[in-house]
ZALUM-88320 format. One record per atom (N, C-alpha, C, O, CB): x, y, z. Coordinates in steps of 0.001 Angstrom, whole numbers, plus 500000, padded with zeros to 6 digits. Glycine has a CB too. Example, Ala and Ser with C-alpha at 12.3 -4.5 7.8 and 13.67 -1.06 7.14 Angstrom:
BEGIN
pt u=513190	v=494310	w=507800
pt u=512300	v=495500	w=507800
pt u=513200	v=496700	w=507800
pt u=514236	v=496681	w=508465
pt u=511308	v=495527	w=509046
pt u=512850	v=497750	w=507080
pt u=513670	v=498940	w=507140
pt u=512900	v=500030	w=507870
pt u=513409	v=501138	w=508039
pt u=514084	v=499402	w=505725
END
This chain:
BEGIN
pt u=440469	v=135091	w=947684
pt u=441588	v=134759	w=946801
pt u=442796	v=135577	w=947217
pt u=442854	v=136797	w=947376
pt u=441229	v=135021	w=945308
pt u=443993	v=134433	w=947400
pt u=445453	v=135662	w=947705
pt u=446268	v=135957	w=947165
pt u=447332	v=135367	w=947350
pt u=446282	v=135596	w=948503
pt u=446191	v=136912	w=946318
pt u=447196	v=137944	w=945209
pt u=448389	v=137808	w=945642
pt u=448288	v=138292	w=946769
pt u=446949	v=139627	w=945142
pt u=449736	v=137395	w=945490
pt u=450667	v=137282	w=945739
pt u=451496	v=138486	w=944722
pt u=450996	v=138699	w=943618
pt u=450854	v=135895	w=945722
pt u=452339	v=138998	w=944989
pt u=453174	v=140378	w=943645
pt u=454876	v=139807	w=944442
pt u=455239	v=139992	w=945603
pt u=452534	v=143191	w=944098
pt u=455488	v=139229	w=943522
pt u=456493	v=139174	w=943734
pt u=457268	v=140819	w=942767
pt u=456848	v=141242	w=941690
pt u=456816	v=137590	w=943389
pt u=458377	v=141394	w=943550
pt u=459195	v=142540	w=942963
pt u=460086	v=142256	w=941619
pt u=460570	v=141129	w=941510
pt u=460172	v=143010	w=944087
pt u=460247	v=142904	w=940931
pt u=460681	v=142491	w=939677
pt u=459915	v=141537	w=938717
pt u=460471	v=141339	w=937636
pt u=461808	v=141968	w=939911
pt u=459062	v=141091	w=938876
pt u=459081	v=140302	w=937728
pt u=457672	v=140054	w=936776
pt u=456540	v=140212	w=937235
pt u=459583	v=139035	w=938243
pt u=457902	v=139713	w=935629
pt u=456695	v=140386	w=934751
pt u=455847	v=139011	w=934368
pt u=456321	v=137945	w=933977
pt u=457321	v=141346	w=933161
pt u=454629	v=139305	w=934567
pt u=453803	v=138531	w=934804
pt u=452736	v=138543	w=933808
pt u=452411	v=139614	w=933294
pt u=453464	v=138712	w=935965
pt u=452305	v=137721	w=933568
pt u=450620	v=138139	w=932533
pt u=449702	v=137004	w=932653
pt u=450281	v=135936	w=932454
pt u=450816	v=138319	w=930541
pt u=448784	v=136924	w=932845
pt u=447348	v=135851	w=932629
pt u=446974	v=135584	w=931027
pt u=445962	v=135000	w=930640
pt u=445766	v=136679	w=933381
pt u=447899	v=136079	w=930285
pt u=447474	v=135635	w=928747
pt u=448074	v=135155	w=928219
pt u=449297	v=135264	w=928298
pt u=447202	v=136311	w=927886
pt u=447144	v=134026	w=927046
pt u=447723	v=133426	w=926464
pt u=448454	v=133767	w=925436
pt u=448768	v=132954	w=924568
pt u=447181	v=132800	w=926318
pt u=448870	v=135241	w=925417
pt u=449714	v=135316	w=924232
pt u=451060	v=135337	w=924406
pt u=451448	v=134851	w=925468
pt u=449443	v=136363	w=923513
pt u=451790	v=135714	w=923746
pt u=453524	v=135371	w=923603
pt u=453943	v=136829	w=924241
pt u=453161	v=137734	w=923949
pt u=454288	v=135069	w=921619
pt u=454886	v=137132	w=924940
pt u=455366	v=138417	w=925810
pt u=456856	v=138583	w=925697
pt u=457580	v=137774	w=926278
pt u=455002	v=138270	w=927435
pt u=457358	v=139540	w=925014
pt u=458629	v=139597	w=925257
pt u=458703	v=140971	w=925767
pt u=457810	v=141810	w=925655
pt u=459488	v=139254	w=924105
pt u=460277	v=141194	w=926554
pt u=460660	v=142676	w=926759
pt u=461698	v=142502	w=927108
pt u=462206	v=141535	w=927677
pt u=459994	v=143565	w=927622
pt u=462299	v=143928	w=926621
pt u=463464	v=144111	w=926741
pt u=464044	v=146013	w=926984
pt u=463621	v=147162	w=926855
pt u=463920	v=143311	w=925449
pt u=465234	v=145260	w=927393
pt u=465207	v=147377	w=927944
pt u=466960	v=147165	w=927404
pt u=467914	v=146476	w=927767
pt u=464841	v=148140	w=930709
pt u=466651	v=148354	w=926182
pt u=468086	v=148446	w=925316
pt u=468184	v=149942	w=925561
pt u=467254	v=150737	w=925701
pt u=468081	v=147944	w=923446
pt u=469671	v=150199	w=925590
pt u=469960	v=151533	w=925660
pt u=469556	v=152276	w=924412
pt u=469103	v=151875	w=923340
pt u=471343	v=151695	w=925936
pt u=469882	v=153593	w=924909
pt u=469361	v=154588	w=923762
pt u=470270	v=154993	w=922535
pt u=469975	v=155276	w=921374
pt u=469014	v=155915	w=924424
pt u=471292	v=154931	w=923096
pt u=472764	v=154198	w=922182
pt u=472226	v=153188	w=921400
pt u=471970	v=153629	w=920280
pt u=474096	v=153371	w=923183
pt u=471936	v=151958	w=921531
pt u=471541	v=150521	w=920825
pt u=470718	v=151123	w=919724
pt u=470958	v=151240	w=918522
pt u=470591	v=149294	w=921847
pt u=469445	v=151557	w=920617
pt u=468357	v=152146	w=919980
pt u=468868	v=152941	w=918807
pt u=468490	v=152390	w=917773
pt u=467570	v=152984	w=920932
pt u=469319	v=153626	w=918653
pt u=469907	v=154953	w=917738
pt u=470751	v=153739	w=916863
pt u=469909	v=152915	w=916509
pt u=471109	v=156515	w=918761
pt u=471913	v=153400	w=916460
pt u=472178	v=152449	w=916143
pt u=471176	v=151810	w=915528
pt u=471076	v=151872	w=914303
pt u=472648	v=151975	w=916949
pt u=470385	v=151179	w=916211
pt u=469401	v=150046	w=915098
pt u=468734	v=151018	w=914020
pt u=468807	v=150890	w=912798
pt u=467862	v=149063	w=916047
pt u=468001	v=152118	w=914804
pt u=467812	v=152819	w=913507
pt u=468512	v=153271	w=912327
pt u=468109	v=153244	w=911164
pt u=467467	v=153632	w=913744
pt u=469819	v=153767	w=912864
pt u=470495	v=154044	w=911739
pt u=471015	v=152885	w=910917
pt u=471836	v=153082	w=910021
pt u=471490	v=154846	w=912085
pt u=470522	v=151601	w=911222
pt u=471062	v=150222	w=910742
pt u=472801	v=150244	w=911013
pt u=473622	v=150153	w=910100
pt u=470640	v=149998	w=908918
pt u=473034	v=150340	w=912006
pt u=474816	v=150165	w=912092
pt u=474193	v=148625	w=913345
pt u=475070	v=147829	w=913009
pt u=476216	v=152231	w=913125
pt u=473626	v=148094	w=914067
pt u=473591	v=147211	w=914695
pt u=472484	v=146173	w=914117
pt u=471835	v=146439	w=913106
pt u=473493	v=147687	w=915912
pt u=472334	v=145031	w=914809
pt u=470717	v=143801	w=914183
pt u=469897	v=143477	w=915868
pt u=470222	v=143149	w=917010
pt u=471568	v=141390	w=913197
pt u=468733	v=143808	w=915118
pt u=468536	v=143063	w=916872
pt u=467704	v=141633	w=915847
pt u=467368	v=141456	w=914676
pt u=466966	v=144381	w=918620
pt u=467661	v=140673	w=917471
pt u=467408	v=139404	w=917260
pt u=465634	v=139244	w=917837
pt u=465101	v=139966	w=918679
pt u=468668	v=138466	w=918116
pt u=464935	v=137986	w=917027
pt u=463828	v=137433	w=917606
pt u=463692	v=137387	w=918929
pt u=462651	v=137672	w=919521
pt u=463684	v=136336	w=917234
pt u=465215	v=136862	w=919688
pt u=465251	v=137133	w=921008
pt u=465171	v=138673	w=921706
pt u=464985	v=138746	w=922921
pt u=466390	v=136531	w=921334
pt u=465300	v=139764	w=920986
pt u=465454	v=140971	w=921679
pt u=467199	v=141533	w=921870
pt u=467546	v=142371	w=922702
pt u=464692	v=140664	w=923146
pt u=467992	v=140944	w=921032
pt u=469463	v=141167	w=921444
pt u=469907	v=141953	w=919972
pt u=469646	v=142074	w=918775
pt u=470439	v=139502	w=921857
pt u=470745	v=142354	w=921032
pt u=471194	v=143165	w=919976
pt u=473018	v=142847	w=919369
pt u=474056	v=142773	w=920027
pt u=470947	v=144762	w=920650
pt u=472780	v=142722	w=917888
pt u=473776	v=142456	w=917302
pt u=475195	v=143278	w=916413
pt u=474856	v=143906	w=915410
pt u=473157	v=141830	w=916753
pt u=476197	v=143276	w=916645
pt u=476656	v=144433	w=916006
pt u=477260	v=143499	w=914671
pt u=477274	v=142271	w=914581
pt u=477837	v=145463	w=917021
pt u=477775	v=144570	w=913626
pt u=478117	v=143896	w=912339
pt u=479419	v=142943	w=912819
pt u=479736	v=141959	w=912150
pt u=478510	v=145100	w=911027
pt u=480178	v=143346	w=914097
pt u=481197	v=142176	w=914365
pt u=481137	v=141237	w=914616
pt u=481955	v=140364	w=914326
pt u=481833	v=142177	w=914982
pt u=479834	v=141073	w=915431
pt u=479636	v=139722	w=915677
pt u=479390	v=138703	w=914570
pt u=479753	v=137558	w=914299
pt u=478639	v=139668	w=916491
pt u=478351	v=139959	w=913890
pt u=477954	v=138914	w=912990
pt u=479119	v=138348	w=912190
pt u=479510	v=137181	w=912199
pt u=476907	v=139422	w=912071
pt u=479597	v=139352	w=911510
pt u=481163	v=138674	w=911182
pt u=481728	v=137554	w=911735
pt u=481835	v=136539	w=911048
pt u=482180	v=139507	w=911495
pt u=482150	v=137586	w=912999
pt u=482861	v=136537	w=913635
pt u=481898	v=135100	w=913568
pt u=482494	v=134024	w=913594
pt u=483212	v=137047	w=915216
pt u=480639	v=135118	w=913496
pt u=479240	v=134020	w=913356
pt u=480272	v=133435	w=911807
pt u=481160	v=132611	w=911588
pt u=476944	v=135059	w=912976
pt u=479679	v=134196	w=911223
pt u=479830	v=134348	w=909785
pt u=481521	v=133476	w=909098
pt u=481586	v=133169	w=907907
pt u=479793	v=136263	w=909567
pt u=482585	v=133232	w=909966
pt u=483654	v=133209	w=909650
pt u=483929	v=131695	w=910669
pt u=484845	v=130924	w=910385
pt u=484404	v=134701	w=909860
pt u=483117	v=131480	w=911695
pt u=482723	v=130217	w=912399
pt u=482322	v=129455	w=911198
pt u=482956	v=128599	w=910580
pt u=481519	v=130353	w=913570
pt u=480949	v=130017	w=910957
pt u=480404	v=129316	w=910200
pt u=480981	v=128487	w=908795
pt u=480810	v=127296	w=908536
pt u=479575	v=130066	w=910032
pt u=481695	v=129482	w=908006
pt u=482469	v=128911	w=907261
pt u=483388	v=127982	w=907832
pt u=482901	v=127101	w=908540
pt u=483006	v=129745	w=906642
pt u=483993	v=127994	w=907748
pt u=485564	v=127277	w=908613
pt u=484515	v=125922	w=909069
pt u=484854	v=124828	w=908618
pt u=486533	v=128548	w=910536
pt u=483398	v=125969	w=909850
pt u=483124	v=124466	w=910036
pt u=482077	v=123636	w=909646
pt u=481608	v=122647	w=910210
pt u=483104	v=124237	w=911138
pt u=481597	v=124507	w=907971
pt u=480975	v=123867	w=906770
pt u=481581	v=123294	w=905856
pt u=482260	v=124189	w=905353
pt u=480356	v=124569	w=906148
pt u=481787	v=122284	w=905268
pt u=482269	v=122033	w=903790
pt u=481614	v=122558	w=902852
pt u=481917	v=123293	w=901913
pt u=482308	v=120780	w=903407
pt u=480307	v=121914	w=903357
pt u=479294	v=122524	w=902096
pt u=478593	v=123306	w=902734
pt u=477863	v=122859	w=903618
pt u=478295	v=121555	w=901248
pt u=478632	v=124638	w=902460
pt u=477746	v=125523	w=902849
pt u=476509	v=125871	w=902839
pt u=476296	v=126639	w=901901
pt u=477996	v=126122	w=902616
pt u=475548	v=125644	w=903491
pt u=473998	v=125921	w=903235
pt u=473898	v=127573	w=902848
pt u=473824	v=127743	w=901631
pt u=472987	v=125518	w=904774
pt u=473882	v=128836	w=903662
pt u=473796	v=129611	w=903362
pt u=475324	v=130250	w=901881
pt u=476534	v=130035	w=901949
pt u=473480	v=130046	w=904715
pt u=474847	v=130714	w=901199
pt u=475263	v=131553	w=900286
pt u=475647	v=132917	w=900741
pt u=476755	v=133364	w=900445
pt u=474342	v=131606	w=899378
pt u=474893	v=133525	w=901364
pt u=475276	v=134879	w=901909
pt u=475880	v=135328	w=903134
pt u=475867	v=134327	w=903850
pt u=474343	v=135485	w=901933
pt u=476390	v=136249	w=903759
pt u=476430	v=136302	w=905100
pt u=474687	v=137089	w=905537
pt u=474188	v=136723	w=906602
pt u=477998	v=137279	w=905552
pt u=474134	v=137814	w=904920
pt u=472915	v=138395	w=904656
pt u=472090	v=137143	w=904848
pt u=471516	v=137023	w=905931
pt u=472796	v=139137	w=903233
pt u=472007	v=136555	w=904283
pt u=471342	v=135329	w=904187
pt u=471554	v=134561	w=905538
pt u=470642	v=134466	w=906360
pt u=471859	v=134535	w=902953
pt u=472416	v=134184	w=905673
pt u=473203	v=133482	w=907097
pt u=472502	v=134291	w=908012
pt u=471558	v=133814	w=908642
pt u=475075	v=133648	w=907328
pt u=472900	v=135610	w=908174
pt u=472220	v=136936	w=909166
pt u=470994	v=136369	w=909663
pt u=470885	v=135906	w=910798
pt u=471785	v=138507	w=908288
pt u=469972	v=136410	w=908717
pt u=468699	v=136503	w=908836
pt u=468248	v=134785	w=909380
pt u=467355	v=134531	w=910188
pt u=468073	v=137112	w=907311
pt u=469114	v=133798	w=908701
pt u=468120	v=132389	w=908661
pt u=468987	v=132069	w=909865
pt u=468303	v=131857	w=910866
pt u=468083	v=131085	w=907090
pt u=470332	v=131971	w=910062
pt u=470963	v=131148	w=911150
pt u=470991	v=132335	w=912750
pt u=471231	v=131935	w=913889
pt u=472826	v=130610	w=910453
pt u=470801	v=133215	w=912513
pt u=471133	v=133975	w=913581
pt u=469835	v=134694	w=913847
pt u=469697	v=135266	w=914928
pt u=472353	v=134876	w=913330
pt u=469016	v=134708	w=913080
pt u=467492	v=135362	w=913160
pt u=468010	v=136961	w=914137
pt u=467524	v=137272	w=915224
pt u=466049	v=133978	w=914295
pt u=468745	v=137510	w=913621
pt u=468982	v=138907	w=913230
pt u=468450	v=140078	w=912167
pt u=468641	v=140055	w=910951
pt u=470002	v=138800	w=912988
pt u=468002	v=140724	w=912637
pt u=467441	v=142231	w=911575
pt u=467629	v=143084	w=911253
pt u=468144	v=143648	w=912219
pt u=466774	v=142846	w=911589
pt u=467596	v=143734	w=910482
pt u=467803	v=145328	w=910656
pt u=466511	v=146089	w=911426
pt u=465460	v=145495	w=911669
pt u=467981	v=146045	w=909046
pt u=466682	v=147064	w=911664
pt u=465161	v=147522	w=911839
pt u=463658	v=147173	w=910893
pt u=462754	v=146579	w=911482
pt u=465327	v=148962	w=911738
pt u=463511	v=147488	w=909747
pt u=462805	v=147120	w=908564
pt u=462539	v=145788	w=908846
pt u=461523	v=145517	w=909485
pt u=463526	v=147331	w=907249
pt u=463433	v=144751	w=908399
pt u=463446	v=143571	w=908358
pt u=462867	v=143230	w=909531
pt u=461778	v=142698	w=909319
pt u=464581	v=143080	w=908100
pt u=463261	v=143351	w=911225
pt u=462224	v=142902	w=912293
pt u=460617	v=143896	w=912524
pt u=460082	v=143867	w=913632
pt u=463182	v=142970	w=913795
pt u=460245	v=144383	w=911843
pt u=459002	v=145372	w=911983
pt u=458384	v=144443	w=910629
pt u=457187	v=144164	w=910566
pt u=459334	v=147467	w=911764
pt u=459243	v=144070	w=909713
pt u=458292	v=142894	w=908541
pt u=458181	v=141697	w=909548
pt u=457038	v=141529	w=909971
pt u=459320	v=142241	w=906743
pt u=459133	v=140830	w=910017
pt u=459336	v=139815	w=910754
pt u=457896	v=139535	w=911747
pt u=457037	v=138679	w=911531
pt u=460697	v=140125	w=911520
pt u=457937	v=140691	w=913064
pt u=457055	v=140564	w=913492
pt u=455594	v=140962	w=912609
pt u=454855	v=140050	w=912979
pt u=457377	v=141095	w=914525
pt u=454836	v=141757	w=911719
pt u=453998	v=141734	w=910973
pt u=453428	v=140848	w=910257
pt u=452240	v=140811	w=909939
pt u=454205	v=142302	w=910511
pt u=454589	v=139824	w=909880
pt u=454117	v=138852	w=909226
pt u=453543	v=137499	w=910188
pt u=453220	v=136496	w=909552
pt u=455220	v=138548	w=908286
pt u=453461	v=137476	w=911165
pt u=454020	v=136974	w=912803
pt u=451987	v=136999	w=913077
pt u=451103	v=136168	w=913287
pt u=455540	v=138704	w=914171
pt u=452097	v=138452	w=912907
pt u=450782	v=138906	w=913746
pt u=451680	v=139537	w=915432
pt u=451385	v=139236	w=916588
pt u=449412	v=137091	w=914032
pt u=452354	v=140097	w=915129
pt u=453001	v=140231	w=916915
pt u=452893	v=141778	w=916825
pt u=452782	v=142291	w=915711
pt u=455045	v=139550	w=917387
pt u=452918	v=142491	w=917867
pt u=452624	v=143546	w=918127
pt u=454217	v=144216	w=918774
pt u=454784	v=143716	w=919745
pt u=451299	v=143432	w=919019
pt u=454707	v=145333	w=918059
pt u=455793	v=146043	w=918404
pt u=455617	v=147382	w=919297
pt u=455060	v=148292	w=918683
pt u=456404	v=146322	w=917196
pt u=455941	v=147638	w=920464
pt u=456209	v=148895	w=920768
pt u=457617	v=149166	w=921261
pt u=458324	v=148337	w=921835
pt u=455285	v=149292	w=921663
pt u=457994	v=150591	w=920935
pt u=459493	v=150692	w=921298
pt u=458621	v=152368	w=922097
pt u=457723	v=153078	w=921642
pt u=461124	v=150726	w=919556
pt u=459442	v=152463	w=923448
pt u=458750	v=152941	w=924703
pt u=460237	v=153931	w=925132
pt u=461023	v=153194	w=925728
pt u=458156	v=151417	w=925999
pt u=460659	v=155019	w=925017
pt u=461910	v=155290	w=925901
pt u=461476	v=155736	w=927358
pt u=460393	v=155726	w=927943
pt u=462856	v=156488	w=925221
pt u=462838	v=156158	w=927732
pt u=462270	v=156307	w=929789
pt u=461905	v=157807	w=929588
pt u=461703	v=158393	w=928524
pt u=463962	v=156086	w=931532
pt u=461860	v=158360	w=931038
pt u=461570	v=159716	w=930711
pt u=463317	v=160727	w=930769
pt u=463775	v=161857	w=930594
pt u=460221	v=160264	w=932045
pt u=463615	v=159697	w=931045
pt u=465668	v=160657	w=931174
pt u=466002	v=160013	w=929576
pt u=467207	v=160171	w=929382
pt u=467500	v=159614	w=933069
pt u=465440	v=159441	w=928548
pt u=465732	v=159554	w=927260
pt u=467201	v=158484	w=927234
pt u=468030	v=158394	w=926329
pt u=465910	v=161296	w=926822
pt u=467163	v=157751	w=928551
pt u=468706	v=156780	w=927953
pt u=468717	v=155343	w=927801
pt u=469539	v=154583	w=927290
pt u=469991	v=156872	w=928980
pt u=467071	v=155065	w=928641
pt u=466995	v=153798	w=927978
pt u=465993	v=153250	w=926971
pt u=465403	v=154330	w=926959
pt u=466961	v=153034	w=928861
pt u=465473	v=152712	w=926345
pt u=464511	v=152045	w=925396
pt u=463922	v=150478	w=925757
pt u=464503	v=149400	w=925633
pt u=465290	v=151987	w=924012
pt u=462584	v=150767	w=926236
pt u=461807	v=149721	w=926663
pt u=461292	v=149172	w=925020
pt u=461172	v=149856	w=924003
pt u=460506	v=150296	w=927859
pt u=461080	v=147856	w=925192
pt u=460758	v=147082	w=923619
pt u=460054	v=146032	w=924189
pt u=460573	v=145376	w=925092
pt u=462175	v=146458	w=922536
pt u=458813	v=145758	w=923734
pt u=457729	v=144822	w=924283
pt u=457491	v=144367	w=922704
pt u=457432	v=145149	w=921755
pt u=456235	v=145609	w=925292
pt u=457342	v=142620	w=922631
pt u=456930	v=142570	w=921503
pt u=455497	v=141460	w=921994
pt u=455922	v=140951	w=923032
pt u=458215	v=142083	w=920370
pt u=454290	v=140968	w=921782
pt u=453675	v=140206	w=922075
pt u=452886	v=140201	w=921192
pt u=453070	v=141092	w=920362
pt u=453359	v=140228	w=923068
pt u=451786	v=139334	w=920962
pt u=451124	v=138224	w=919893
pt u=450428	v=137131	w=920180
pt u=450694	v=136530	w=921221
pt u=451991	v=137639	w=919158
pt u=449451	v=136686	w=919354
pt u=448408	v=135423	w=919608
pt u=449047	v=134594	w=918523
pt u=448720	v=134767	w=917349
pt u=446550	v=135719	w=919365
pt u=450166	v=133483	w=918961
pt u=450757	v=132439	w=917730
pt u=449658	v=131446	w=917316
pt u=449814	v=130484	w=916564
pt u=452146	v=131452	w=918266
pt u=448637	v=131791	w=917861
pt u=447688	v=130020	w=917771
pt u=447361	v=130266	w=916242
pt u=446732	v=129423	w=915602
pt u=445734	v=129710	w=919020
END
């Protein structure tokens, strides 16, 4: 059998769900202190953006589905606070680790899970 390893790129034989992501230690610090949101996708959101989402959104609803921008946050933008994505994935069944380097500036984030 011929093992092929291509450089860079992340690979797995399982059937479960794999995410990762490598956020600075800045970001990191931030999410904890809740001044940023990270997303289902692994991104990270600051309160401006969301704002600017938030002010789209109005302007090209009449009738507004969401009530909140909180609300909006979470259902249209699937954004978190810290808390809120550590419930998110739990309720999920997905598995969180947050990993820093050994120079302390970046933050590795793996999230993976069995969705079946």
């Amino acid at each position: 059998m011929k093992v092929q390893i291509r450089q860079g790129v992340f690979e797995t034989n399982s059937s479960s769900t794999h995410s990762l992501a490598v956020i600075s230690k800045e970001h990191s610090d931030a999410l904890d202190n809740g001044d940023v949101y990270i997303t289902t996708g692994l991104e990270i959101l600051t309160e401006e953006q969301v704002e600017q989402e938030w002010e789209v959104y109005q302007k090209t609803n009449e009738i507004p589905w969401y009530q909140s921008k909180d609300e909006f946050r979470k259902r249209s933008l699937d954004a978190f606070t810290m808390q809120e994505f550590e419930e998110w994935c739990n309720d999920r069944g997905y598995e969180l680790l947050w990993e820093a380097t050994p120079d302390k500036k970046w933050v590795a984030v793996s999230l993976w899970g069995d969705r079946t």
